[in-house]
C-alpha positions in Angstrom: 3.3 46.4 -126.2 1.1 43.2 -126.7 -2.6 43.6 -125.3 -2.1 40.6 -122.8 1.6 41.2 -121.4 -0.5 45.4 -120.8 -3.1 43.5 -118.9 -0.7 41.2 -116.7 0.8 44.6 -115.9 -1.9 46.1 -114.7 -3.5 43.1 -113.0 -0.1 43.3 -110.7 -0.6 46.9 -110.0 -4.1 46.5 -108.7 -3.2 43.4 -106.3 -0.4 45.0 -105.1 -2.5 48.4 -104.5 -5.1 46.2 -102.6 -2.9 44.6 -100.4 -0.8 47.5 -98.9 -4.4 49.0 -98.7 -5.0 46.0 -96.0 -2.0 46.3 -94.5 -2.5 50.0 -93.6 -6.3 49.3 -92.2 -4.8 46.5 -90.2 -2.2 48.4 -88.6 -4.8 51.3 -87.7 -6.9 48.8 -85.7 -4.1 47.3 -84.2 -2.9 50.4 -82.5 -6.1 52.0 -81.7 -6.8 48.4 -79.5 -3.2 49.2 -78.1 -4.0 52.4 -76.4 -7.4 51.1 -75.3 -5.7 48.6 -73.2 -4.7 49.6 -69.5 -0.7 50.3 -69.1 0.9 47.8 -66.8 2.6 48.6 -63.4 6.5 48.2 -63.6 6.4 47.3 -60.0 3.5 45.0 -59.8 4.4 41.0 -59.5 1.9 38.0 -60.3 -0.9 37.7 -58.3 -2.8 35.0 -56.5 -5.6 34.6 -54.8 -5.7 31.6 -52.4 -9.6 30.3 -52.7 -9.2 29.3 -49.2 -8.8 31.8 -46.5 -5.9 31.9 -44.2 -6.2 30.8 -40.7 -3.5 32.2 -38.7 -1.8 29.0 -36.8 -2.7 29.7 -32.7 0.1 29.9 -30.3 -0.1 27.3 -27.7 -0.8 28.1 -24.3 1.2 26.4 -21.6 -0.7 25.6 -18.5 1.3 25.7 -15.2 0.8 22.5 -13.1 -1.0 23.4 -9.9 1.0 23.7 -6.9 0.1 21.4 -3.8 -1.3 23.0 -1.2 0.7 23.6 1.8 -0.2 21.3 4.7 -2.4 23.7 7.3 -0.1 24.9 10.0 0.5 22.4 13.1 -1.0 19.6 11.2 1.3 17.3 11.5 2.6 14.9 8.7 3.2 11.0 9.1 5.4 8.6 7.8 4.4 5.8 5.3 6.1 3.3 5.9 7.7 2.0 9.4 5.8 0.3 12.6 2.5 1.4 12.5 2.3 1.6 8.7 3.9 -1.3 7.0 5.7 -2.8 9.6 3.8 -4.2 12.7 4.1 -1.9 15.4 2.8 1.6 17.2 3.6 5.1 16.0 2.8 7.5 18.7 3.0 11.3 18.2 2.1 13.8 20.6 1.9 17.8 20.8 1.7 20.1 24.0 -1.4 22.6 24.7 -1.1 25.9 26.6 -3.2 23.8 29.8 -0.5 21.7 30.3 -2.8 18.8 28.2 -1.1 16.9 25.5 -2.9 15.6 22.0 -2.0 12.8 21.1 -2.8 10.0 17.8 -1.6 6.5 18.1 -1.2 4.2 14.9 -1.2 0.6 15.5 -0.4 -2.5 13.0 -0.5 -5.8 14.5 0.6 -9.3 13.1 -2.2 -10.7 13.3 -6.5 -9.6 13.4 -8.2 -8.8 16.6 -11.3 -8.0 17.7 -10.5 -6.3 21.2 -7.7 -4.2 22.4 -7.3 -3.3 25.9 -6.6 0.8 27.0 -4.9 1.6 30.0 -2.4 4.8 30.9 0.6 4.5 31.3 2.1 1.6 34.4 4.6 3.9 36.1 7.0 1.9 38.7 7.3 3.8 42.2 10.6 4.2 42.2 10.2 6.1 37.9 9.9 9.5 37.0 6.3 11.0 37.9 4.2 8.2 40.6 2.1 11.2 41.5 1.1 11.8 38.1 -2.8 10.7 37.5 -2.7 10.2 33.2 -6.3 10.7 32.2 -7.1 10.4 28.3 -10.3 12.5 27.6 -12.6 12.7 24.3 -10.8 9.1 23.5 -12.2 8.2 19.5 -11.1 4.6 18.2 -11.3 3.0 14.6 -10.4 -0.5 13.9 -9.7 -0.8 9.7 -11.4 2.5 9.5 -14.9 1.6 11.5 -15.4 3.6 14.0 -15.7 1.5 17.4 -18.1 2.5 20.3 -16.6 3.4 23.8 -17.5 3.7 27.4 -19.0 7.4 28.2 -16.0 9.5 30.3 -12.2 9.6 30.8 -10.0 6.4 30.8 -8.4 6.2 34.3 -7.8 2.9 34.3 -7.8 -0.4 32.2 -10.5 -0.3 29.8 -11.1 -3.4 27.5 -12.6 -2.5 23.7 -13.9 -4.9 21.9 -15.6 -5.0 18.0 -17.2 -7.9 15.9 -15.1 -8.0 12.9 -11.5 -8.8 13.5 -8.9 -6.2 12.3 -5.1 -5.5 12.4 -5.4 -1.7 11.9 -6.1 0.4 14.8 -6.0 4.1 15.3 -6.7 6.1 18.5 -6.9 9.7 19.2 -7.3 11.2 22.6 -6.3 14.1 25.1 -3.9 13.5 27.7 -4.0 15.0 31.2 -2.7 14.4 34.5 0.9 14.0 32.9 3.0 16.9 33.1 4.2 19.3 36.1 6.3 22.3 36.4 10.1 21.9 36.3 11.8 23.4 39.8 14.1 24.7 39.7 13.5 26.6 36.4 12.3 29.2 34.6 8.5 29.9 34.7 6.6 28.1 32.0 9.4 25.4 31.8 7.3 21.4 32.8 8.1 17.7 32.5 5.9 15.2 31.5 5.9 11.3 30.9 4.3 10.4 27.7 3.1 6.5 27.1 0.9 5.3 24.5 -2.3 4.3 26.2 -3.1 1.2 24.1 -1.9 -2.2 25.2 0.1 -4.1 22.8 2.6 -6.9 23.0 5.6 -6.2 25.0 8.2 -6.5 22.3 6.4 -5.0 19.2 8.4 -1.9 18.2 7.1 1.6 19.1 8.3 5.0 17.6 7.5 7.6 20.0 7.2 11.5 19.0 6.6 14.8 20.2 6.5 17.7 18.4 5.2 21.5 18.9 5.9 24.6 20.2 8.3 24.5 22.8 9.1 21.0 23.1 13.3 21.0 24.6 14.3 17.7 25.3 13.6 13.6 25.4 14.5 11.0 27.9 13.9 7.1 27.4 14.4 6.6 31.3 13.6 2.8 30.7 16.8 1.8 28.8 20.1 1.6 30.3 21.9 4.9 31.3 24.1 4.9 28.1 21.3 4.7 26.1 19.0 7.1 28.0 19.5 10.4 25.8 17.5 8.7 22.5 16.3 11.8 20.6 16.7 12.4 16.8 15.8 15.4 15.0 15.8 18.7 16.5 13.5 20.8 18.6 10.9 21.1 18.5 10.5 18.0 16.4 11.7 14.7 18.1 11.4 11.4 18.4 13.2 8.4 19.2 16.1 7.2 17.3 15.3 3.6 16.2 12.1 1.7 17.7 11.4 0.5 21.0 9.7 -2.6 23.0 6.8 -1.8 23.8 7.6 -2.4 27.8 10.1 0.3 27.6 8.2 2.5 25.3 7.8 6.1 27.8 9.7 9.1 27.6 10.1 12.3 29.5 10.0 15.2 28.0 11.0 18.4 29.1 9.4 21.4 27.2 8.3 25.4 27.6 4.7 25.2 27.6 2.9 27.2 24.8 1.7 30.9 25.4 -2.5 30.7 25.7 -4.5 31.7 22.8 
């Protein structure tokens, strides 16, 4: 063999030598990282890691509307609208007391301002239910478009003229009303009659609603009106009043009621 094809030989052999020389090194390395590295979970998924925290959302509370508050017993509820309210006119309401007394609250609108009023109790003919009767309104308080207006000192017995500077067209009155009311005979114990008026003066023809309501109220009578029209209660007992509106000149009404127990 010639000298140089010996030495290409054996140039070959040594790069061959040198390179499956690297190739086992490398693959020593490679598997002594392998087994240095943790073994995976066969279960585990990816990860994450929100970099804000996780406020749960609230649940909203619903806040039950408030209920009204009943009206305190026996107080007694009026209308809004109607003579007396939007209408010119009276509203009187009254309610019986154990001492034969009656409370009473009258509501007046008129057409047109005024700066006096006059307050007398009821006119009863002689030959109408109750001449003997004396009506006496006691602890009388008046307001004119909500002032308050002075009085004389002591029951009204009799016709009593008011008067105030500024006029007005709104006028309530409150009073207690005695002298009215007797006992029914024949009857049952307890049982009475009594002829309720309003006790301010107002034009003859403006319309006047007349109630009574409270324990043991029976029965109304508008003994003014003609006999066919004489039985004029609505609503039931013991909550009535009169059916429609009436002239002021015909506005009284008997009533016949059980009075209440005392206490």
């Amino acid at each position: 063999m010639a000298p140089a094809q010996e030495w290409r030989d054996r140039s070959r052999r040594l790069i061959g030598a040198i390179v499956t020389c690297l190739l086992l090194v490398g693959a020593g390395l490679f598997a002594r990282t392998a087994d240095a590295l943790p073994a995976a979970s066969p279960s585990a998924g990816p990860s994450y890691r929100s970099p804000l925290p996780v406020v749960p959302t609230p649940t909203p509370t619903v806040t039950p509307a408030p209920t009204p508050a009943p009206a305190a017993p026996g107080e007694p509820s009026r209308p809004t609208s109607g003579p007396g309210f939007t209408l010119a006119g009276l509203w009187f309401r009254a309610a019986p007391v154990s001492d034969g007394s009656f409370q009473v609250v009258e509501v007046i609108k008129l057409a047109t301002p005024v700066t006096k009023i006059k307050l007398r109790p009821i006119p009863l003919a002689e030959d109408e239910p109750g001449p003997e009767l004396r009506p006496t309104a006691r602890t009388v308080q008046l307001s004119a478009d909500d002032q308050p207006v002075r009085l004389p000192d002591g029951p009204i017995r009799r016709s009593t003229v008011v008067e105030w500077e500024v006029p007005a067209d709104r006028i309530e009155v409150r009073y207690t009303l005695t002298g009215v009311g007797q006992p029914s005979r024949p009857s049952k114990p307890g049982r009475a009659l009594a002829t309720l008026g309003p006790l301010t003066g107002v034009p003859s023809r403006l319309p006047v609603i007349m109630q009574v309501a409270g324990q043991g109220i029976l029965a109304l009578d508008c003994f003014r009106l003609p006999a066919a029209e004489r039985s004029c209660a609505s609503g039931q007992p013991p909550d009535l009043q009169t059916a429609r509106p009436l002239p002021a000149r015909d506005a009284v009404v008997r009533v016949q009621y059980d009075l209440p127990l005392p206490g």
